[in-house]
C-alpha positions as CSV (number, residue, x, y, z in Angstrom):
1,X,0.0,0.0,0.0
2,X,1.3,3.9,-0.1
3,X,3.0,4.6,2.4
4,X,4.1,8.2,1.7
5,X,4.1,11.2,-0.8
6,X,6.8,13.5,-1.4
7,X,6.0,16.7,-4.0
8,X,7.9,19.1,-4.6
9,X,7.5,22.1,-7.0
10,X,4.7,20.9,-8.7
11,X,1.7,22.9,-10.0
12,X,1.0,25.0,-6.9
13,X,2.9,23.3,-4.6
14,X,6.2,23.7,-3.5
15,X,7.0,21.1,-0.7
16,X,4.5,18.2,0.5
17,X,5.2,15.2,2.7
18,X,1.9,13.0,3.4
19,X,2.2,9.7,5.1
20,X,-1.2,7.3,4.7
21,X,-1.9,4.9,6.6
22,X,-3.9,1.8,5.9
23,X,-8.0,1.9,6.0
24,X,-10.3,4.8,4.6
25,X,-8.2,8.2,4.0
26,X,-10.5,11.0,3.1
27,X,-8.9,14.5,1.6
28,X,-11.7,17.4,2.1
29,X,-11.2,21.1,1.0
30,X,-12.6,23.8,-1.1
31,X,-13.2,23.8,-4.7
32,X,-10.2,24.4,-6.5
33,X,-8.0,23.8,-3.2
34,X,-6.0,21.9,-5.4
35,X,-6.7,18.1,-4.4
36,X,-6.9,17.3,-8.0
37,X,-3.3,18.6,-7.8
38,X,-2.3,15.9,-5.5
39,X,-3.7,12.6,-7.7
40,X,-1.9,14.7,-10.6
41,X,1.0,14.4,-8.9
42,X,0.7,10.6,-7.6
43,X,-0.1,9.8,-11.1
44,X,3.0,11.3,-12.4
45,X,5.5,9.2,-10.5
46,X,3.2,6.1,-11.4
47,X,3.8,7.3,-15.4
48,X,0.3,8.3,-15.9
49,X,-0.9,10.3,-18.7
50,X,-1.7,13.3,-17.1
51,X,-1.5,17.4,-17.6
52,X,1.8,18.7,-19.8
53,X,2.8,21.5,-17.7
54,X,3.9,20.3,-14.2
55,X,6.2,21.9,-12.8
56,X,5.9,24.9,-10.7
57,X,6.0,28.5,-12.0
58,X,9.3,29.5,-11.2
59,X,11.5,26.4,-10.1
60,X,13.5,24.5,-12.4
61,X,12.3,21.0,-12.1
62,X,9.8,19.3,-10.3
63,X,9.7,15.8,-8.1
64,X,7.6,13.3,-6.9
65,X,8.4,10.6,-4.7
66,X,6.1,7.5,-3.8
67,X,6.9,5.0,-1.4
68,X,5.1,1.6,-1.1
69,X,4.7,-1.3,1.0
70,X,4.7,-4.9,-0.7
71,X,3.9,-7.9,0.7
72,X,6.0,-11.4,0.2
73,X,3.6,-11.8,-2.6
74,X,2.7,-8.8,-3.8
75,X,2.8,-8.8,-8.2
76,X,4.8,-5.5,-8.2
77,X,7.5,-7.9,-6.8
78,X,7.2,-9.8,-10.3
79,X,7.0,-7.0,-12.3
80,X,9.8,-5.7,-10.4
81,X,12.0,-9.2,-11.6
82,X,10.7,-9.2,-14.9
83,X,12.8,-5.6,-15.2
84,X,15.6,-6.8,-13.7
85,X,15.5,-4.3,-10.8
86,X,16.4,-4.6,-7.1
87,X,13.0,-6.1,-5.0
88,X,12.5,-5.8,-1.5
89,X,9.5,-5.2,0.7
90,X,9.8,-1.2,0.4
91,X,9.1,0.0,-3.1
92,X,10.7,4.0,-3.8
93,X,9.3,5.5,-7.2
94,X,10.9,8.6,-8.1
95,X,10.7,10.7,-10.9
96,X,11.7,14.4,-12.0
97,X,10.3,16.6,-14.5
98,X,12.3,19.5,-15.7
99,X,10.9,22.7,-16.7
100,X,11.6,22.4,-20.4
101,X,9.8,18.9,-20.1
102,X,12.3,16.2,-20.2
103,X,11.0,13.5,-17.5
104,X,13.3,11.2,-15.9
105,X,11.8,7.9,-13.3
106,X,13.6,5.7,-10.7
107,X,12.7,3.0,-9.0
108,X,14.9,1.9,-5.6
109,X,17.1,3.8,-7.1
110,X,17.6,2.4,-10.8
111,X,16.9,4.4,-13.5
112,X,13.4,2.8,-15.9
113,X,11.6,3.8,-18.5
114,X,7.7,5.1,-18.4
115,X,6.8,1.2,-19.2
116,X,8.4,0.3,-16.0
117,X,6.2,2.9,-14.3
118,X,2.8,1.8,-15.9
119,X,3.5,-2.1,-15.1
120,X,4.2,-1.1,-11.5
121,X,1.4,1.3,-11.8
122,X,-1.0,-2.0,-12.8
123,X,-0.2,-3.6,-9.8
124,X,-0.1,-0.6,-6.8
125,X,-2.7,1.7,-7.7
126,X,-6.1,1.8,-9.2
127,X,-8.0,5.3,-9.8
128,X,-11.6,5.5,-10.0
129,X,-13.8,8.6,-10.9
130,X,-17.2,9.4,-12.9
131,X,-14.7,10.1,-15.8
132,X,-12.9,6.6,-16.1
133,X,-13.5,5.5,-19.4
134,X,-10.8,3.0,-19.1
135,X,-11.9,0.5,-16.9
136,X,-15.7,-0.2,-15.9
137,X,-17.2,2.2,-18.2
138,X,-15.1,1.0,-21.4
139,X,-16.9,-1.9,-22.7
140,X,-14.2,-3.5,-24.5
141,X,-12.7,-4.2,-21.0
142,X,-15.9,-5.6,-19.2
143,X,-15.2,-9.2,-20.6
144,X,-11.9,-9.4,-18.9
145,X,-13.5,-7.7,-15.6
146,X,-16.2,-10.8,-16.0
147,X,-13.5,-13.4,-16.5
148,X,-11.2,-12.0,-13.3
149,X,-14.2,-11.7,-11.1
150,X,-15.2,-15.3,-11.6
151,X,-11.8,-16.8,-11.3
152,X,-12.0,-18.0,-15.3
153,X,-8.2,-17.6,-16.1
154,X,-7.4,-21.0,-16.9
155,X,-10.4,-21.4,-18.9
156,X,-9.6,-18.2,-20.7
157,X,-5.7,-20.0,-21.2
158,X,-6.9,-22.9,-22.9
159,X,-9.0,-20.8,-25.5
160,X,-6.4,-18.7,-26.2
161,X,-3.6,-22.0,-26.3
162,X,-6.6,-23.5,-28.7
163,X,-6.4,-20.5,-30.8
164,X,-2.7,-20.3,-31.2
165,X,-2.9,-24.1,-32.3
166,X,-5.7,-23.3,-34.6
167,X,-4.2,-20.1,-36.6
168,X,-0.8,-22.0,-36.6
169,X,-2.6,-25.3,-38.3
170,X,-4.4,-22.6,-40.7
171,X,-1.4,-20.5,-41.9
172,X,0.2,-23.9,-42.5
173,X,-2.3,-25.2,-44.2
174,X,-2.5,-21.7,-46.6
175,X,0.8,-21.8,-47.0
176,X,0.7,-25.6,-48.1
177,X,-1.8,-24.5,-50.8
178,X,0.1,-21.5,-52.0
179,X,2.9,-23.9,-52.6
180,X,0.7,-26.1,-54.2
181,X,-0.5,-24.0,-56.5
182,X,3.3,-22.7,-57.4
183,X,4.4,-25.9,-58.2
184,X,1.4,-26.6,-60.4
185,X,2.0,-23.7,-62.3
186,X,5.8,-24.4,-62.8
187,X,4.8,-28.6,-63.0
188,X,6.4,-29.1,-66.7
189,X,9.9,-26.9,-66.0
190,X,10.4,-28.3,-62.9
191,X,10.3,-32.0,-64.4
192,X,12.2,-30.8,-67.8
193,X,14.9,-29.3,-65.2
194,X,15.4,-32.2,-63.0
195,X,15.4,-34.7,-66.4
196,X,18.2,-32.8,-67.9
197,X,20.0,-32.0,-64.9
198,X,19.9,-35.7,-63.8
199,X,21.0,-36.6,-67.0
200,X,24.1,-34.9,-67.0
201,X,24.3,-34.8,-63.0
202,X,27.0,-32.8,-62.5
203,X,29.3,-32.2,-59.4
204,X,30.6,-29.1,-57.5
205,X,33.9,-28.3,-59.0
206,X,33.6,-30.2,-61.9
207,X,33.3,-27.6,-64.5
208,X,37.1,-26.1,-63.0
209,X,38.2,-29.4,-63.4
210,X,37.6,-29.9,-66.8
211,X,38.3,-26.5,-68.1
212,X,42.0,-27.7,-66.9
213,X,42.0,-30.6,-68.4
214,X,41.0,-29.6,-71.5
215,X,43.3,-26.7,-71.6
216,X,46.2,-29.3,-70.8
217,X,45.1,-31.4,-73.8
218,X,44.3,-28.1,-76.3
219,X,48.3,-27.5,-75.2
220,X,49.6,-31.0,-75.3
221,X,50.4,-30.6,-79.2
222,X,52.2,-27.5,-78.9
223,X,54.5,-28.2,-75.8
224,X,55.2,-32.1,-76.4
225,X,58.5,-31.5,-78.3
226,X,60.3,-29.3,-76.2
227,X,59.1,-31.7,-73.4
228,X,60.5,-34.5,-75.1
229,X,63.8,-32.7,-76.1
230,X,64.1,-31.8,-72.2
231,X,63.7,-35.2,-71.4
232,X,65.9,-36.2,-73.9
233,X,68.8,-33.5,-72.5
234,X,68.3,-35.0,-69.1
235,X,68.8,-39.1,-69.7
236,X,71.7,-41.5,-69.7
237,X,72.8,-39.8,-73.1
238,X,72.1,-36.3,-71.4
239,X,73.2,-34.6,-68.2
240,X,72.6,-37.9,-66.4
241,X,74.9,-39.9,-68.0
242,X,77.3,-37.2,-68.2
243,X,77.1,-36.7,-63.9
244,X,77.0,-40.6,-63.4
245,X,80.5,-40.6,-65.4
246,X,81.9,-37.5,-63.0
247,X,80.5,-39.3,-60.5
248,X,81.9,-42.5,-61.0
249,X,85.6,-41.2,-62.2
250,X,86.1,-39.2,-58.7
251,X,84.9,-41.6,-56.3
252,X,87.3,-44.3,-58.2
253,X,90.0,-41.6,-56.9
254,X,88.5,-40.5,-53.6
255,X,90.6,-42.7,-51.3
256,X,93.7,-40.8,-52.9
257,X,92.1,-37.7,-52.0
258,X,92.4,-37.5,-48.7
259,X,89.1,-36.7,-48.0
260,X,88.9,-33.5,-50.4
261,X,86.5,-34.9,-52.8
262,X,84.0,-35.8,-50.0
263,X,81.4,-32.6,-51.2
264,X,81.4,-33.3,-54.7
265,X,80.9,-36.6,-54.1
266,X,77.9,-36.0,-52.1
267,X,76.7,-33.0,-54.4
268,X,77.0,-35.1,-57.3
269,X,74.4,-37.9,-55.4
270,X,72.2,-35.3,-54.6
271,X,72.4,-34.1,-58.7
272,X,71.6,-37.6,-59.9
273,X,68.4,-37.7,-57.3
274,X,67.0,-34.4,-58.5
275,X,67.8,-35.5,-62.1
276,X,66.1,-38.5,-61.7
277,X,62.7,-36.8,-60.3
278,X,62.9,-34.8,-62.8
279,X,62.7,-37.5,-65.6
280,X,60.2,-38.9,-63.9
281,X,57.8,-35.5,-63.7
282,X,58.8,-35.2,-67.2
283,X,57.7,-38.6,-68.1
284,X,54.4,-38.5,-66.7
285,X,53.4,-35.4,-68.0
286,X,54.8,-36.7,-71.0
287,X,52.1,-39.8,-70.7
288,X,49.0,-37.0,-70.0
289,X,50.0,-35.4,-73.3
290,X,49.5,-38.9,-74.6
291,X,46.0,-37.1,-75.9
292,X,42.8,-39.2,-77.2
293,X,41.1,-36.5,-79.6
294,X,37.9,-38.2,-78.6
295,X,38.6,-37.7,-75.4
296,X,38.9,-34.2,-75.8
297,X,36.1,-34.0,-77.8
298,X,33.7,-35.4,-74.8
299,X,35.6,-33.3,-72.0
300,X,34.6,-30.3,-74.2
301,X,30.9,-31.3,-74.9
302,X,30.4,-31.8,-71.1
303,X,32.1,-28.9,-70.5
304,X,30.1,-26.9,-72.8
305,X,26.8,-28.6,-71.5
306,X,27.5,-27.6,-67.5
307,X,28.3,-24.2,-68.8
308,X,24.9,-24.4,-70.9
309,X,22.6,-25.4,-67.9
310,X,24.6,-22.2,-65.6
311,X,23.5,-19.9,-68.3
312,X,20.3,-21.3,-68.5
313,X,19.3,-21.4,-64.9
314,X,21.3,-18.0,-63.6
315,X,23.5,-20.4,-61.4
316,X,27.0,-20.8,-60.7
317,X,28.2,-23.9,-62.2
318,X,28.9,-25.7,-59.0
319,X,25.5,-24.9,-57.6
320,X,23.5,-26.5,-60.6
321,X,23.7,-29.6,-58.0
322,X,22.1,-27.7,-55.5
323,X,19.5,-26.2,-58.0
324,X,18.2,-29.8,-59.0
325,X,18.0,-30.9,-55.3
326,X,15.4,-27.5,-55.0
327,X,13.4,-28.7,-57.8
328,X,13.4,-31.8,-56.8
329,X,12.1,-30.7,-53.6
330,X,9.1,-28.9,-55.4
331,X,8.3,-31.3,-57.4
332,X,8.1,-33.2,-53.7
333,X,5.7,-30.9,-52.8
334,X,3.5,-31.4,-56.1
335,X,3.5,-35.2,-55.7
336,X,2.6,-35.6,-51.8
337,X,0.5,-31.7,-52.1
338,X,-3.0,-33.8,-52.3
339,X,-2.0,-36.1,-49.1
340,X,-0.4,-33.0,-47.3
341,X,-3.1,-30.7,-48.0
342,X,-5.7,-33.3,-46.9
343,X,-3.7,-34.3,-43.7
344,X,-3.1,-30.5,-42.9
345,X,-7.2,-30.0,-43.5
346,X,-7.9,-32.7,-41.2
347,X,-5.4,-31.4,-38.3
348,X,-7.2,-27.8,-38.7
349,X,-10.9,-29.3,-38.4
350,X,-9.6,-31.1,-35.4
351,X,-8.5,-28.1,-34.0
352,X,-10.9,-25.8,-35.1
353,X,-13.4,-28.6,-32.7
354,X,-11.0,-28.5,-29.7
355,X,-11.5,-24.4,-30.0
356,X,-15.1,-24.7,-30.2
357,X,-15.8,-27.0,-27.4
358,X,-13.0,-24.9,-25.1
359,X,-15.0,-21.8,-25.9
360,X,-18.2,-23.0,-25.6
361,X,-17.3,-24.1,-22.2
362,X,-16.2,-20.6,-21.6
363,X,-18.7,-19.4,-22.5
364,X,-20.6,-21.6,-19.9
365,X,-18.6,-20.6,-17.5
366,X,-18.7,-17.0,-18.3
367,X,-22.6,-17.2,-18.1
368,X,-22.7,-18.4,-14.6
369,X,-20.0,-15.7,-13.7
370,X,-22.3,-13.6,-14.9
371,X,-25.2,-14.6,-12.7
372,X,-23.1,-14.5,-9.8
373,X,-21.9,-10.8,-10.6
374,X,-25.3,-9.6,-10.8
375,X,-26.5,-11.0,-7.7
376,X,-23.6,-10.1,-6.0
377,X,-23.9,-6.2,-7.8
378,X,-28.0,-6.3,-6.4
379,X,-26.6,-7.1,-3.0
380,X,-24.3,-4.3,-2.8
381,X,-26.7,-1.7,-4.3
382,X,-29.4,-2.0,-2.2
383,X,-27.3,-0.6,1.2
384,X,-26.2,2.4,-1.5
385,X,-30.0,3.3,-1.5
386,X,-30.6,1.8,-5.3
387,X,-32.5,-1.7,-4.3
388,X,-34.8,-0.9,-7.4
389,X,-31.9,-0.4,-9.9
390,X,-30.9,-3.9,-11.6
391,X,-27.8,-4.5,-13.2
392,X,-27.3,-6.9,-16.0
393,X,-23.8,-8.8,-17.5
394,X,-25.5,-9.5,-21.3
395,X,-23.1,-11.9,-22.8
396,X,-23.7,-12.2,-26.4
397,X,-21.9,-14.0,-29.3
398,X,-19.0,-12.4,-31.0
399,X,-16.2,-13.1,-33.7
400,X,-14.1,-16.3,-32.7
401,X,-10.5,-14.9,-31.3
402,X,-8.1,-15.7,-28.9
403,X,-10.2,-15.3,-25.3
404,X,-13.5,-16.7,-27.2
405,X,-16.5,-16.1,-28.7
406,X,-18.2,-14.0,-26.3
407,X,-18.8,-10.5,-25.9
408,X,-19.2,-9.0,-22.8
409,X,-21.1,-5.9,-22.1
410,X,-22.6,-4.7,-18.7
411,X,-26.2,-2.7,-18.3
412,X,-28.4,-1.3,-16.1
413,X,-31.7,-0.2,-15.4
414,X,-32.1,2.4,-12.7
415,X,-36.1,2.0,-12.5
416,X,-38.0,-1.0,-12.4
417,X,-40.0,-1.6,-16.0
418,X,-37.5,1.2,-17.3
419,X,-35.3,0.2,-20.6
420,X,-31.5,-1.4,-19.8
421,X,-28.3,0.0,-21.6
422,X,-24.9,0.6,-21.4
423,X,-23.8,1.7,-18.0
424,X,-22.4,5.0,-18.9
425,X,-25.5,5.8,-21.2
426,X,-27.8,5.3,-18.4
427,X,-27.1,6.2,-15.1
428,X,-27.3,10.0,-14.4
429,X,-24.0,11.2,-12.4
430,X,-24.7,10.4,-8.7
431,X,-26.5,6.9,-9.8
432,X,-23.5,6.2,-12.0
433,X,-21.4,7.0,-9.0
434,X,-22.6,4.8,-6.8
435,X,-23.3,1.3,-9.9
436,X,-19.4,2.6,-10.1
437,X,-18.6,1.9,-5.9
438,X,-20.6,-1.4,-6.2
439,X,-18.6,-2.8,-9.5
440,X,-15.8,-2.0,-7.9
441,X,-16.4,-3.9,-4.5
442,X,-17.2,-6.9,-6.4
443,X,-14.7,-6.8,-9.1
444,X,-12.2,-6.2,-6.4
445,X,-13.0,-8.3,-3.7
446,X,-10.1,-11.0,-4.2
447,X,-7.5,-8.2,-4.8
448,X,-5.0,-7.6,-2.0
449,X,-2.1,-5.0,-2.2
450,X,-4.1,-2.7,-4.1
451,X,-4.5,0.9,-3.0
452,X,-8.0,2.3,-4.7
453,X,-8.8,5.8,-5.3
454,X,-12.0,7.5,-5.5
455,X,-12.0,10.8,-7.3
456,X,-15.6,12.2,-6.0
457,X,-17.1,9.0,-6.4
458,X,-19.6,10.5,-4.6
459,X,-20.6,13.2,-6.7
460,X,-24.5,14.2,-7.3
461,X,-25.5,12.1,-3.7
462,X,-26.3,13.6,-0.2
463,X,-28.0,12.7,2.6
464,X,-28.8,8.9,3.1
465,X,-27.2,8.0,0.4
466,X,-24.0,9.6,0.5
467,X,-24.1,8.1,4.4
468,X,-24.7,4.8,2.5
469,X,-22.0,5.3,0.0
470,X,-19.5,6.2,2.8
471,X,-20.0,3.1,4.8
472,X,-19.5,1.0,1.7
473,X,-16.0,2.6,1.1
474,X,-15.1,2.6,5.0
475,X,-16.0,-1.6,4.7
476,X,-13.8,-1.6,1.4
477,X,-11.5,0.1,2.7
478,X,-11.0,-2.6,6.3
479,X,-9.6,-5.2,3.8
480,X,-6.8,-2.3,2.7
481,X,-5.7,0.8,2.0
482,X,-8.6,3.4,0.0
483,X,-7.8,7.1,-0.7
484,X,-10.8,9.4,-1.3
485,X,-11.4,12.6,-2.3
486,X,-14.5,13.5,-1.8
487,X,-16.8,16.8,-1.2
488,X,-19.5,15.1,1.2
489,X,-19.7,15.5,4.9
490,X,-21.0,12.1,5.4
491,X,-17.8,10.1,3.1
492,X,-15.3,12.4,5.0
493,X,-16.8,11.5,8.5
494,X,-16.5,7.4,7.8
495,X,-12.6,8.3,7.1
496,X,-9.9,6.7,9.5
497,X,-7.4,9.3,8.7
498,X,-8.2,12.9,7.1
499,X,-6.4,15.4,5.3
500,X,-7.4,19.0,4.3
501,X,-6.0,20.1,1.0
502,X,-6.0,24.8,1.6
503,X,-5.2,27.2,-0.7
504,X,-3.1,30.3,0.4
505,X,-1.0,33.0,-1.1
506,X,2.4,33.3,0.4
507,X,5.0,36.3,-1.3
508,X,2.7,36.6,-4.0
509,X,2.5,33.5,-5.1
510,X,-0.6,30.9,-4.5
511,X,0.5,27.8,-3.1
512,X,-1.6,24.7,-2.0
513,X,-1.4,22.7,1.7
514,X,-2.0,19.2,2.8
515,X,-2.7,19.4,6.7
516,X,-3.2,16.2,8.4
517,X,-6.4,16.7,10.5
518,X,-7.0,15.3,14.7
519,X,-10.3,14.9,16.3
520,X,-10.8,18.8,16.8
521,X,-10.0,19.6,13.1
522,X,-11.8,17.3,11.8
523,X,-14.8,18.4,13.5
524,X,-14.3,22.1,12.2
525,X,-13.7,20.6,8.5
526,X,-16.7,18.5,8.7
527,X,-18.6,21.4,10.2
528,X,-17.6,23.5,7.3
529,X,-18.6,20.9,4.7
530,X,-21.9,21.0,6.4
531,X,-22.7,24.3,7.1
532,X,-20.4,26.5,4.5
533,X,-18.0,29.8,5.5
534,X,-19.6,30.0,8.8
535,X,-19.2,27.3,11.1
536,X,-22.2,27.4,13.7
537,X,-22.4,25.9,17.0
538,X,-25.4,23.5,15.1
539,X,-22.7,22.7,12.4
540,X,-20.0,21.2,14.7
541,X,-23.2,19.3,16.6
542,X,-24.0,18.1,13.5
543,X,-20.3,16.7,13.0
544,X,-20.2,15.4,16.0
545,X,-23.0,13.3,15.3
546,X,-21.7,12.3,12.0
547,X,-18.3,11.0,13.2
548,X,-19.7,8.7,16.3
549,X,-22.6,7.6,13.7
C-alpha cells in the first residue's frame, strides 16, 4: 500500500510530505483547493498520462516521490523481476520533470523507463472517478472484468492455447496450398529441369576441373617436343649420363684424396636424385600429353553442357547440383500436395473442434460468472439506496479470437420496468457513482495490495445515500488501503485518517497545503462541509453526530 508522498515544486505546490496509513483516507477542501493537484502528482510518479505543464511556475524541475509497502507476494514484486531491478518489501518511485519537459523515473534507485512505471502502476494503484472510461465504463474491457471476477483464467488460457494451435494449423495449411499451387504452375519446368539435370548430374567443381584438363590437352600438341627434347637432355645420353661418369671417375679416386673430394661426391648424389625426379615429372606429363582426340572432344561437350545449364538457370556452375536438389524438392511438394493438404485439413478441423468445445465451455462458464456478478452487484446496491436499480452482464456471441467467442457488455436499469443499456448511457452522475462503488467492490473483492482511489465518487449524492455510499467505502476500505477525495460531509466523516488540501498565497505566489487533520479539526472541517464559511455551534453538533454515527 502507499505509504508516503513527497512533492515538490509541482503545479502549486512547493513542498509536501503526506504519510497514509492503511484503512479509509479522506482529503476534504474547497473547490479548487487543489486536491486534483495531489492525484496529478501521484499519477506522475506512477507514469500516468496526465497534464503537460507540471512543474511549478518558477523552479527549475519538479519531483515526486512515492513509497510503497509490498507484501511477500505482492505482483509488483514480479513485475519488479521481470525488469531486472532490485526487489524488496519497500518500493521507492521517483521521478523528475524538468521545466523544459524532459521526465526522468527511478525506481529503488535504478533508473526505468515510463513502461516500468505503468507495469508497476497496474499492480499498486487503481483510480476510479465518474470520468474513467478506461476501466468499468469501457466496454471492451468488461469481458476481462467478468473473466477475473469469476476466477476464469485457466479457462480463458486454454481458449487462447486453442487459438494459437488453430491459426498456426491454418497458416500452415495456406501456405501448403500456396505452394501447391506454385508448383502446379511451374509442374512441366520443374520435371524438364530435373530430367536434364539428372542426366548430366554434375558435381561441384567439376566444370574447373575440366576446363584444366582440356586446356592441358588443347596444349599438349604444342608443348610435347620441347618436353621431349628436355627429357631427352636429361637421360643417360644427357646430363645424367654425363654426372653418373663424373660421378663414378672421382669416387674411383677418392681414397687418394684424402678426404677433399668428400662434397662433390655427395653434391653429385644429390644431382643424380633431382635429375632422376625430374625425368620422372617429365615422363608423366609426358604420358598425359598422350592425348585421345575423342577424349577431348567429350571433355569439351560436357564442359560446354554444364556451362549451358549455368547460363540457362542463372546459377554458378557448381551450384547447378544444388538447384536440381530444390526442384526436386518442389516437385516433392507437387506429388505428396494432395496427401499433405488433406492431412493439414484434417489437423485444422480437429482443431478448429477442440476451439469450439473450449470456448463454448467458456462461455458456460462465463454465463454463470455472470449470474453471480449480478446477484452479487444487487446485493451491494441495495445498502447504496438503489435496491430498485438492476444491473445486468449481457453476454452475447461475437467473432471467434483468442479469449473466445463472447462479448461481454454490462447494463443497467435504474427503475424497475425502465429500458436497460450501457452503463455510462444510463445512469445519471450520482446513480452512476454509486453502480461505479458497487462494480468496484465486487470486481475487487479477491485483490490484495491494491490501493484504490475514488475521485468524488460520490458526486450528485447527499443525505442517506451519501451516508450509505460512505459506509460502503469505509467496509472496502477494512480489507486495505482506499484514498478518497471527496466533497460530502457524510464520506469524509467514515474516514480513518483525514487530510485537508488549503489554498493560500504566500510572497505573492498561490501555493496549495496538505494538513493532516485530529479529532478537533476534523470536526471544524466537517462542520464546514456542512454548514459553508460560517461554522455554527449547530454545524459542529451536527459533525459530532456524524463522526460517532
Amino acid at each position: 500500500m502507499l505509504q508516503s508522498l513527497d512533492i515538490r515544486d509541482m503545479l502549486i505546490i512547493d513542498r509536501l510530505e503526506l504519510n497514509f496509513q492503511p484503512g479509509l483516507n479522506v482529503l476534504t477542501g474547497e473547490t479548487g483547493a487543489g486536491k486534483s493537484i495531489l492525484l496529478d502528482a501521484l499519477g506522475f510518479v506512477l507514469g500516468w498520462r496526465g497534464r503537460a505543464e507540471l512543474v511549478r511556475t518558477g523552479a527549475k524541475q519538479g519531483e515526486v516521490t512515492a513509497v510503497f509497502d509490498l507484501s511477500d507476494t505482492h505482483p509488483a514484486k514480479t513485475v519488479l523481476e521481470d525488469a531486472g531491478l532490485p526487489v524488496s518489501d519497500e518500493l521507492i518511485l521517483r521521478r523528475v520533470n524538468m521545466a523544459e519537459g524532459r521526465k526522468t523515473a527511478w525506481v529503488n534507485d535504478r533508473r526505468v523507463s515510463g513502461e516500468v512505471l505503468r507495469a508497476l502502476s497496474d499492480v499498486l494503484v487503481e483510480l476510479h472517478g465518474q470520468q474513467d472510461d478506461r476501466g468499468l465504463l469501457n466496454p471492451r474491457a468488461h469481458r476481462a472484468l467478468l473473466d477475473d471476477f469469476g476466477g476464469l483464467l485457466n479457462e480463458v488460457s486454454v481458449v487462447r492455447k486453442c487459438w494459437r494451435d488453430l491459426t498456426a494449423a491454418q497458416a500452415e495449411l495456406s501456405k501448403a496450398e500456396v505452394d501447391l499451387t506454385k508448383a502446379r504452375a511451374e509442374e512441366d519446368f520443374l520435371r524438364h529441369t530435373v530430367a536434364e539435370l539428372d542426366e548430366l548430374s554434375p558435381e561441384p567443381g567439376e566444370e574447373a576441373s575440366l576446363d584444366a584438363k582440356r586446356r592441358l590437352m588443347q596444349a599438349a600438341g604444342r608443348i610435347r617436343d620441347d618436353v621431349t627434347r628436355a627429357q631427352g637432355a636429361l637421360g643417360h645420353e644427357g646430363a645424367e649420363g654425363r654426372v653418373g661418369d663424373a660421378f663414378r671417375w672421382l669416387e674411383g679416386v677418392a681414397d687418394q684424396a684424402e678426404g677433399r673430394l668428400d662434397e662433390a661426391l655427395a653434391a653429385l648424389s644429390r644431382t643424380l636424385t633431382e635429375l632422376g625426379e625430374a625425368e620422372a615429372a617429365i615422363a608423366s606429363c609426358l604420358d598425359a600429353m598422350n592425348v585421345n582426340p575423342s577424349e577431348l572432344e567429350l571433355a569439351e561437350e560436357r564442359l560446354f553442357a554444364i556451362r549451358a545449364l549455368s547460363r540457362k538457370h542463372a546459377v554458378a556452375p557448381d551450384e547447378l547440383a544444388m538447384f536440381a536438389d530444390a526442384a526436386r524438392q518442389k516437385l516433392d511438394v507437387l506429388d505428396r500436395g494432395a496427401d499433405n493438404i488433406a492431412a493439414l485439413r484434417s489437423n485444422v478441423k480437429s482443431l478448429s473442434a477442440a476451439y469450439d468445445q473450449a470456448a463454448e465451455k467458456l462461455t458456460t462458464a462465463r454465463k454463470k460468472a455472470a449470474k453471480k456478478l449480478d446477484a452479487a452487484m444487487s446485493k451491494e446496491l441495495a445498502p447504496l439506496k438503489m435496491e430498485r436499480a438492476e444491473f445486468a452482464t449481457e453476454i452475447s456471441e461475437s467473432d471467434a479470437g483468442p479469449a473466445g467467442k463472447d462479448a461481454v457488455l454490462f447494463q443497467v436499469a435504474t427503475n424497475p420496468g425502465a429500458p436497460a443499456g450501457p452503463l455510462n448511457k444510463i445512469a445519471s452522475g450520482g446513480e452512476l457513482s454509486r453502480f461505479l462503488l458497487a462494480l468496484k467492490v465486487c470486481l475487487t473483492s479477491e485483490a490484495t495490495g491494491l490501493t484504490m482511489i475514488f475521485d468524488e465518487i460520490d458526486r450528485g449524492v447527499g443525505g442517506a445515500t451519501a451516508d450509505a455510499v460512505g459506509r460502503r467505502l469505509a467496509a472496502l476500505a477494512d480489507e486495505g488501503q482506499v484514498l478518497v477525495v471527496t466533497h460530502s460531509p457524510q464520506v469524509a466523516a467514515r474516514g480513518a485518517h483525514h487530510w485537508q488540501v488549503a489554498k493560500g498565497v504566500r510572497n505573492g505566489a498561490t501555493l496549495s497545503k496538505v494538513a493532516e487533520l485530529g479529532d478537533i479539526e476534523r470536526v471544524d472541517e466537517i462542520a464546514r462541509m456542512l454548514s459553508g464559511d460560517r461554522i455554527t455551534d449547530e454545524a459542529r453538533a451536527a459533525a459530532r453526530a456524524l463522526l460517532t454515527g
